[in-house]
N, C-alpha and C positions, 0 to 999 in steps of 0.2 A: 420163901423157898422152904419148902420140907428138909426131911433126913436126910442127909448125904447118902448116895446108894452103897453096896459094899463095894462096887468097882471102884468110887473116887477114894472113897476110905483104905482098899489094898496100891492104890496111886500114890495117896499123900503118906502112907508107910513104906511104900517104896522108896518116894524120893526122901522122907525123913533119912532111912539109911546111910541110902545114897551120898546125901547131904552130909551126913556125918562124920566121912573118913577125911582122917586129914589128908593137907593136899603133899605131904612127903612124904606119903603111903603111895598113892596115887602114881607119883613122878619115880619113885624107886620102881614099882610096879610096873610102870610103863616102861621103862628102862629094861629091866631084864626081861621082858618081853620082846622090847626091839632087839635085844642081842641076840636071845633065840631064833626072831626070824631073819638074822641078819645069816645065820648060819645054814640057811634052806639055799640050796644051789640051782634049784627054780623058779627061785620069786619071780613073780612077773613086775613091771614096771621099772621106776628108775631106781636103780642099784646105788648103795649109800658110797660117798668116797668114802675110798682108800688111799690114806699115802703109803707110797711103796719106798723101801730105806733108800732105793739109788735117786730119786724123784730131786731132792734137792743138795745143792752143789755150793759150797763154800765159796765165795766169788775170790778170798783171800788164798786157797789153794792153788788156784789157778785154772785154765782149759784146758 
């Protein structure tokens, strides 16, 4: 095989990059991302739960 073209050469600098963030960059990142779209009131699809404060019931309190 010849010279790598410049396309595979801007690829493998790509994923060099890519490759190089760590992964609790990545997961922080992905995190407040999902919190900002958590807060669009038109997402379409399924909607993330929610617990709501009255949801759960102390069974020692009583009914």
């Amino acid at each position: 095989m010849g010279r790598p073209s410049k396309e595979l050469a801007a690829f493998r600098d790509l994923t060099d990059r890519l490759l190089a963030v760590p992964r609790e960059t990545i997961q922080e990142r992905l995190a407040r991302y999902q919190k900002q779209a958590a807060q669009n009131p038109r997402k379409r699809g399924p909607k993330p739960k929610v617990k709501s404060p009255g949801a759960f019931r102390d069974p020692a309190e009583g009914a």
